[in-house]
N, C-alpha and C positions, 0 to 999 in steps of 0.2 A: 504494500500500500504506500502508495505516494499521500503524504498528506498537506496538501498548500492550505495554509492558515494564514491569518494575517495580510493577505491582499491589502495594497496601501495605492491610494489616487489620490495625486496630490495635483494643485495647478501652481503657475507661476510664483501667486504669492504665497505656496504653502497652505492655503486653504483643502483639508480633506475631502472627496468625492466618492459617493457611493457607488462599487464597482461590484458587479460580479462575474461570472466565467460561464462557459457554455460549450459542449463538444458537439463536433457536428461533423458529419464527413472524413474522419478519422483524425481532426484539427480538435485544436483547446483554441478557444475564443475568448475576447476579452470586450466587456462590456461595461462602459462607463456615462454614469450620469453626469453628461457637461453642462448643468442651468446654473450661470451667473459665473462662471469658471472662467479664468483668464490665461490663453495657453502662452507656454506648451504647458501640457500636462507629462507627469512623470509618474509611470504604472509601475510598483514594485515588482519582481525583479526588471519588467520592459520598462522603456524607452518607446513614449508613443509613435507606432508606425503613421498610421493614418487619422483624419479627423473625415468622418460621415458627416453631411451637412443638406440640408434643403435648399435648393437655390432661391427659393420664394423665401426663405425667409421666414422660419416659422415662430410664432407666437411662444411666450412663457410658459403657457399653458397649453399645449399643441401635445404633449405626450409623446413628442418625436423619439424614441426606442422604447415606447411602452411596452413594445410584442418585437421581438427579432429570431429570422429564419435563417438557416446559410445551409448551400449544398454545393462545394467544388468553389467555384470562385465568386459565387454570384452571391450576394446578402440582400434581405429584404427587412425592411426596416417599416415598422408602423406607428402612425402620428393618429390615434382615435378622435384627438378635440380638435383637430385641425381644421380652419375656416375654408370652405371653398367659395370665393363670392362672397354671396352677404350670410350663407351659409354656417352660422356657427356649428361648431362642433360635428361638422357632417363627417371629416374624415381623411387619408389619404394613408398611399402606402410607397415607399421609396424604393426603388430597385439600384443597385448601385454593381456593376461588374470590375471586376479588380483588370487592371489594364495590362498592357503587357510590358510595360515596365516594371509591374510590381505597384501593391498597394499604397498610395501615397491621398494627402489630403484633396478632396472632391468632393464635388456636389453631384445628386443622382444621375444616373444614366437613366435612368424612365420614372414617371411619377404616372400611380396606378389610383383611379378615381371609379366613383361608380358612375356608369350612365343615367341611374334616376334617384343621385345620390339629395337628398333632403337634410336639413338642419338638423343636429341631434342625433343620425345614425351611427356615428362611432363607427364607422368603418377605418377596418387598421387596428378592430380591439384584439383582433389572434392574425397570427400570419405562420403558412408554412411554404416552402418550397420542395420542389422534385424534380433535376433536370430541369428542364424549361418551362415548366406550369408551378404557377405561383397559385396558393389559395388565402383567401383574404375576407374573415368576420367582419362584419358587419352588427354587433349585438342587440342595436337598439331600433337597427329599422323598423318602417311600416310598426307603430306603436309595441314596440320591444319584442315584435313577435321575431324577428332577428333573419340574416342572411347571410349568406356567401358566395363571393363568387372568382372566379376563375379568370386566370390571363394565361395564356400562351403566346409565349414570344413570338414575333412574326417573325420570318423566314431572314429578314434583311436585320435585323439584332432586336435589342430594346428599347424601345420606344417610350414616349408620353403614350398611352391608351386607356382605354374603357375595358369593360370587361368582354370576354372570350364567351362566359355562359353564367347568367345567376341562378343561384341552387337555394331551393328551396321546402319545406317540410312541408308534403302533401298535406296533412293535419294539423299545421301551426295552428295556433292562435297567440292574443298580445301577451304578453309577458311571460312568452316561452322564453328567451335569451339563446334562440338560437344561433349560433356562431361563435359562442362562448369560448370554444377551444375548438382548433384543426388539426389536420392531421394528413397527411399526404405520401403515398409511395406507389410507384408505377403507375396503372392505369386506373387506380380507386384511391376514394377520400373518404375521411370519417369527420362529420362536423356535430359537434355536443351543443345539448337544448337544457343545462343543469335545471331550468325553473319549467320545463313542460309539466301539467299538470301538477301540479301545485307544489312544484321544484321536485316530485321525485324526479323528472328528469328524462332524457332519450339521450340516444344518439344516432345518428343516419348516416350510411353507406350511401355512397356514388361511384358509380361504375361508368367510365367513359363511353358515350353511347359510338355505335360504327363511324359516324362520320366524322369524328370531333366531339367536345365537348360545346355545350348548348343547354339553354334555360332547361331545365326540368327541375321532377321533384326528385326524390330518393327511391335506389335503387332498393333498399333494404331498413326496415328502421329495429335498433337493439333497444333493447330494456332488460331489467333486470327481474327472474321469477319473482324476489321478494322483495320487489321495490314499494318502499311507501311516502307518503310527504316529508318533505324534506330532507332525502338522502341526498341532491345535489349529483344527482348521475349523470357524466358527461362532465364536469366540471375540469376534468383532465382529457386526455385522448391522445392514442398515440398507435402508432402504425408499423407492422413490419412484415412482408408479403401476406401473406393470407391471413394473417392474425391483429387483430382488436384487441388493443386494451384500455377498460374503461375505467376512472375512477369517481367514485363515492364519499365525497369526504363526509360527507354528513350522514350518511347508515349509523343508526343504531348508537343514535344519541351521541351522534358525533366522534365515534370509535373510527367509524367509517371501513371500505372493504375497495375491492376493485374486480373489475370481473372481464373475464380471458374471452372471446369470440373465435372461431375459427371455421372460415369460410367451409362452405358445407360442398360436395364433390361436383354441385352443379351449378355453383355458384353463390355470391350471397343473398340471404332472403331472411325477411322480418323472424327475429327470434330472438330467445332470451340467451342466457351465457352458457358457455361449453364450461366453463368452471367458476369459480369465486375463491378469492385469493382475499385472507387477513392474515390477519398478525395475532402468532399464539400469544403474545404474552399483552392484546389489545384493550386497551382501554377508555374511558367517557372522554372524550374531547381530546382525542389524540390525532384527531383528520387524518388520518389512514386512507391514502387515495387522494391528496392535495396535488400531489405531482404525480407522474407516472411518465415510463419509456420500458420501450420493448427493442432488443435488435437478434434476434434469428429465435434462438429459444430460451432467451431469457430477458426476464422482468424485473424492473426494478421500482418499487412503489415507496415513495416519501410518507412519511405524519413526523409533519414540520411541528405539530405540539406534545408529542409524548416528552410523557416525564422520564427522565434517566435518572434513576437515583434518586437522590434527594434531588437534582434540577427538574424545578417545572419548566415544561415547554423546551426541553435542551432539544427535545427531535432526536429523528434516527429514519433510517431509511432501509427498507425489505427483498432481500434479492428470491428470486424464483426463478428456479431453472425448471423445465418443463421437461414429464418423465419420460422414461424410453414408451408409455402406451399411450403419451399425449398428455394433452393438461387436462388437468382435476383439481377438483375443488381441494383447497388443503392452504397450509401455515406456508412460511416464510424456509428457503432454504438456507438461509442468513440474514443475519441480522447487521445493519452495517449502524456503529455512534463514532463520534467523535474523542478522540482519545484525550483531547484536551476540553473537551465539552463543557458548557455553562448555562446556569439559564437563560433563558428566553435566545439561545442561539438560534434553533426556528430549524436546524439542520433538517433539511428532508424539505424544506419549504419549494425547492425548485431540485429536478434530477434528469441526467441525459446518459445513454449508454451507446456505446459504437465498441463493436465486438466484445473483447474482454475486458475494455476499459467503460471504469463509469464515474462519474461527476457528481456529488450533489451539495447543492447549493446552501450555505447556514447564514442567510440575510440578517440574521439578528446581533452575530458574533460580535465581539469588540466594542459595545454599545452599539449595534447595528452597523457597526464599518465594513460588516460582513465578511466573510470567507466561504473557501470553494475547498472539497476534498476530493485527490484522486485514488481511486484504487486499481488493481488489475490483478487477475488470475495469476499465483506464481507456477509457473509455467516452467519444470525444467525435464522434461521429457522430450526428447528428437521427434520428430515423424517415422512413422513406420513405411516401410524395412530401412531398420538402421544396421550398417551402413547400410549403401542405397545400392541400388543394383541396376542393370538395365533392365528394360521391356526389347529393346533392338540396337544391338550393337553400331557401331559408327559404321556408315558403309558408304561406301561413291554412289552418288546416285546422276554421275555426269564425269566430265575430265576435270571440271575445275572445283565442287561440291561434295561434302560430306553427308550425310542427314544421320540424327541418331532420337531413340529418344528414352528416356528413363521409366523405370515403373513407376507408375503415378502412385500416390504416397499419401499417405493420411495422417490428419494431426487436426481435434477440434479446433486452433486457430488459425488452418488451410496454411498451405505450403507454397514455396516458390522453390526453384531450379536453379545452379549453377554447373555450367557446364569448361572445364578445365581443360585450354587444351597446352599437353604439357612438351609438345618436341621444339619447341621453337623454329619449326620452319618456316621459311616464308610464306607470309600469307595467312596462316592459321590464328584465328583465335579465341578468347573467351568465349562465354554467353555474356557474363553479367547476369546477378541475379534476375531471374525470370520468373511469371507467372505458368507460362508452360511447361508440359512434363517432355517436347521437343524441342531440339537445336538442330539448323541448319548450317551450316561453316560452308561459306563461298569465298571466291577470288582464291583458292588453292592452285600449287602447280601439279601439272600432271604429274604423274609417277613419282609424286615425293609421299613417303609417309606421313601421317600425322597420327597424333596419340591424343586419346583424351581420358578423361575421368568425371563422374558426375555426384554431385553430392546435393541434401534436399535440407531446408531449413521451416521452419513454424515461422509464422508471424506475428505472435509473440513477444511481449516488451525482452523477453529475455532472447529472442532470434535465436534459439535451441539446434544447432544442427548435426546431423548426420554424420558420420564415419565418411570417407571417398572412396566410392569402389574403386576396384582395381583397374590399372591401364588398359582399355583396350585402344588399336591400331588399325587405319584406315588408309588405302594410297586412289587420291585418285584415277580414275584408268586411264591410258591411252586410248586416246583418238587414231587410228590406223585413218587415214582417208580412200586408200583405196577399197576398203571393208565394206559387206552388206551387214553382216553378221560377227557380233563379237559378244567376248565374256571376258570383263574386268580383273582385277585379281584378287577382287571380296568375293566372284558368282555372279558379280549382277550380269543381266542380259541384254545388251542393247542392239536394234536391228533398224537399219537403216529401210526406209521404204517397208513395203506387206512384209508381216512377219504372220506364216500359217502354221498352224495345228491341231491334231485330232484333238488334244486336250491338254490343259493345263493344270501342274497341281500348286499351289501354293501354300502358304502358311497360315494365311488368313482370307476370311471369305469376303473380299468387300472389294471395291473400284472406287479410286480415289484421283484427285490431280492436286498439285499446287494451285494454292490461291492469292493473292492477297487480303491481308484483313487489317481494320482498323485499330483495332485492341489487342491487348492478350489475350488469347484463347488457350484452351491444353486439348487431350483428345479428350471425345465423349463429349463435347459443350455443340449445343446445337446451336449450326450458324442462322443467319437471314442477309439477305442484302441489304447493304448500308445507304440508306436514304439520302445522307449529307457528305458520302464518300463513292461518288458514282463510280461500279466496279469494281469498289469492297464491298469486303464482307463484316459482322461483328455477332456479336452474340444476338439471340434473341432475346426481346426482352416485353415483349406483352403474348396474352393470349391468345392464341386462336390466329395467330398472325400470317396474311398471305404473304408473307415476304421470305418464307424460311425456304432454304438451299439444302441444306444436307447436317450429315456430322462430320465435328471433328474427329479423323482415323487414327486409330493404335493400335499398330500400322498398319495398311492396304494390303492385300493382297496383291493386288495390280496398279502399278502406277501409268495414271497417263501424262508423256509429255516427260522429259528429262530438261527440260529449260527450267533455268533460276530464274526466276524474280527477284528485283531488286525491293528494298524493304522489309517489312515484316511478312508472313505469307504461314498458311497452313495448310497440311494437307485434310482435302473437305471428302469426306466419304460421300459417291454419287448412289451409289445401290449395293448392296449384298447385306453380311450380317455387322453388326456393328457396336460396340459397349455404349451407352447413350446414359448421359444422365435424368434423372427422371425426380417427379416429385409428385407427392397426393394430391395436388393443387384440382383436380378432377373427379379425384379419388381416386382408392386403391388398387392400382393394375394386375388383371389376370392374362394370360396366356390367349391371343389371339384381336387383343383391343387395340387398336387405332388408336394411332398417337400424334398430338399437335403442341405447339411450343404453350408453354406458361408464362403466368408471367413475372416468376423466378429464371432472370438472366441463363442462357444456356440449358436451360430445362424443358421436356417434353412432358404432357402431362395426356391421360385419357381425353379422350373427343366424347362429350354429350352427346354428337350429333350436330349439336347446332352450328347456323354463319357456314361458311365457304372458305375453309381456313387452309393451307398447304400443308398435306400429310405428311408428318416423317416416316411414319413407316406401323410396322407390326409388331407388339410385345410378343417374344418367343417366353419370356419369363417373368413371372409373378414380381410386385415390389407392394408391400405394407408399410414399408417406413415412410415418415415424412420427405425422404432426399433418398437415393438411391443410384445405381449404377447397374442396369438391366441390357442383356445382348436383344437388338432391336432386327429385323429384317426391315431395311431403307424401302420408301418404296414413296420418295418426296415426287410431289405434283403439286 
């Protein structure tokens, strides 16, 4: 456990500022209250990089970082009492992209309004982002019954705009507070209603309809089996592929609880919780569900007022990890407090987790000068098989190219590749750590050897690695020119012009080529054509997508094509049998189901039937688990 205590924001003249911290995107964020501050400011241990600012100029009272969102380089930043026009407190929300010089002091790159935004809606009271869709509460519109709504970037960058689609609770009425919290990941949102029906509460799913996103209502609306007045359900929300979590700070006399959803195999639809999660040792006014985040399979729940000890209100915060047969109702799988804890520190009052690191926020610390704790998994086990071994030796797969590629490797905080190449001859070299379980080595001379070794690492604050297997040696082959037919001096085959025969055996059943792709891929990740990279390829990463090509091969059978590409490039399995990643995202795959991308990057998931999506192919083999690795027969159209 990393524990940062004591966060210090100070301005020019020494005057303190209220600062807190925030993880996002595998990033620690730093957040500071500047009203009446005279800079520069000086952030203990930083040195201010950049100052966020409104070019309009916003009011004292404008709330400008009431609600902040970040994912990769973009931040969005919300002003709830912000004047538009004569418009008091109607709203706005700031998009700001870090440039490519690096983050320096600026005013927004897009200021996002609403199209029939009125005096008093407080738009800009929640903000979340996801890649290029922004979502943005509204808590007070249309007489508190509250809204949301949605911007996607247009095509040409960021812009001043309106909104994309406002979303709205088929069922509102006024002083639901709809919008109260977001929540946003891939193609679905969750926006929280804490006061619907007389504050027990909702919260509504939105699923991106086919054509884009566009006014509607909810796709799905949650509640809780034992929800009653005044639990405040929804008052938190938080997102992580197919999983919902909801919090309740007000259950049960303010003990409060939070409760797990988990999209059902045919998508999501109005229902109460797949489990309910407290705190065994919970008690009266401990808000238990004030904050909440989720990231793969696990939870992390705040009550920013439990007593520790003799400290009233010192807070504490609840971790859950979700069991091997899914989530259930049940207590805390830890307990996380503050080692130097006090009262009224409020710890648990704000919480964010990105893999095995989590953050949560004690606003009240130090006479409320606040502080941030980090913790992480101690982590000192390698990935398996340690050492590492290949899946396919280094072999010519041309005169001037090597390809090889490693057994792909497991480690609950996923693994990267380095591949060593160790003769020093011309030409030859590294990977560099990689996200792929292959490496390609080009610019080789013909008939020189080279030697490599491959070793695999967690990622991990502790970056845990591997044993390095042993040498193995690759020469690329000679080019004879006057040759139709030839065999290198690994085996490989290469035939100039028709190469015929009765039949072929190889080692693997599948037809693959070089591609280029945009990202890192490994095998088993199922590709799609890249929209914004005309010609690549990248992962797929929503449902039912017509855009998918094939799988990544480990390794082919048949290769087509011995030409290198330049850049990054993987080989894309076109048809035969194939290892494929796969996930319940559908539900649970049997033997003989029809398979289409999910919308867990690189995942295939069963086909409902429904929409006109591009097949990957046919489960030869059964998966119950939540993520899995199933031999698929391709059979993409």
């Amino acid at each position: 456990m990393l524990t940062y205590s004591g966060l210090v924001a100070v301005d020019a003249r020494g005057e303190p500022l209220p600062a807190w911290l925030e993880i996002g995107d595998g990033s620690l964020f730093v957040y500071v209250d500047d009203a009446g501050a005279t800079y520069p400011l000086t952030i203990d241990p930083w040195v201010q990089t950049a100052k966020l600012t409104a070019s309009d100029g916003m009011g004292a009272r404008d709330s400008f970082g009431g609600s902040v969102a970040v994912d990769g380089d973009t931040v969005v930043v919300g002003a709830k009492r912000g004047d538009i026009g004569g418009n008091t407190n109607q709203g706005s929300a700031y998009v700001f992209v870090k440039p490519g010089g690096g983050w320096a002091n600026m005013t927004e790159t897009a200021k996002l309004t609403a199209s029939d935004g009125v005096a008093g809606d407080e738009f800009g009271h929640s903000v979340a982002i996801d890649d290029d869709t922004v979502v943005v509460g509204a808590v007070d519109d249309d007489s508190l019954r509250g809204s949301a709504y949605v911007f996607v970037k247009p095509g040409g960058g960021s812009a001043n705009l309106t909104e994309t689609a406002k979303l709205t609770a088929s069922d509102g009425a006024a002083n639901d507070y709809f919008g109260s919290s977001v929540a946003i990941d891939d193609d679905a949102l969750v926006v929280g209603a804490l006061a619907d029906e007389s504050y027990q509460g909702s919260a509504y799913i939105f699923v991106t309809p086919g054509g884009g996103w566009a006014a509607t209502t909810e796709t799905a609306k949650l509640t809780a089996s034992d929800g009653a007045a005044w639990d405040t359900f929804g008052s938190s929300v938080a997102m992580s592929g197919g999983t919902v979590i909801v919090g309740a700070y007000g259950d049960d006399s303010c003990q409060g609880s939070a409760y797990v959803f988990v999209k059902p195999g045919g998508g999501w639809a109005s229902g109460t919780e797949t489990a309910k999660l407290t705190a065994s040792d919970g008690a009266v006014d401990d808000r238990f569900g004030g904050s909440v985040a989720i990231s793969g399979g696990t939870a992390i729940v705040g009550a920013g007022l439990d007593n520790v000890g003799a400290n009233d209100r010192q807070g504490s915060a609840y971790i859950f990890v979700k069991p091997g047969a899914g989530w259930a109702a049940g207590t805390e799988t830890a307990k996380l407090t503050a080692s130097d804890g006090a009262v009224d520190d409020r710890f648990g009052g704000s919480a964010a987790i990105s893999g095995g690191t989590v953050i949560v926020g004690a606003y009240g610390d130090e006479s409320y000068e606040g502080s941030a704790y980090v913790y992480w998994d101690e982590d000192l086990t390698p990935p398996t098989p340690d050492p590492m071994t290949w899946s396919t030796v280094p072999h010519a797969i041309g005169p001037n190219a090597v390809a090889m590629t490693a057994t792909t490797a497991t480690d609950p905080s996923s693994v990267e590749y380095f591949f060593d190449e160790t003769s020093g001859n011309p030409g030859g070299s590294d990977s560099g750590w990689q996200d792929s379980a292959t490496y390609t080595d080009t610019g080789l001379t013909e008939g020189t050897e080279y030697a490599y070794r491959v070793q695999a690492r967690d990622k991990s604050p502790d970056l845990n690695e591997t044993g390095l297997f042993a040498v193995e040696t690759a020469t690329p082959g000679v080019v004879e020119t006057a040759a139709t037919f030839r065999v290198d001096l690994t085996g490989g085959v290469f035939a100039d012009g028709t190469f015929a025969a009765a039949a072929f055996e190889t080692g693997s059943a599948d037809v693959a080529e070089w591609v280029p792709v945009s990202e890192p891929v490994e095998a088993g990740d199922v590709l799609a054509l890249d929209p914004d990279h005309p010609g690549a390829y990248r992962l797929s990463r929503t449902a039912c997508s017509p855009l998918v090509a094939g799988v990544v091969a480990s390794p082919p059978g048949v290769l087509l094509g011995v030409d290198v590409l330049t850049g990054a490039q993987a080989l894309l399995a076109l048809v035969g049998i194939v290892p494929t990643k796969v996930t319940d995202e559908g539900g649970p795959i049997l033997p003989g189901d029809l398979l289409v991308s999910s919308s867990t990057s690189g995942h295939a998931m069963r086909w409902d039937g429904g929409g006109s999506p591009a097949l990957i192919g046919k489960a030869l083999e059964p998966m119950s688990d939540t993520r899995g690795l199933i031999l698929v027969l391709l059979t993409s159209h």
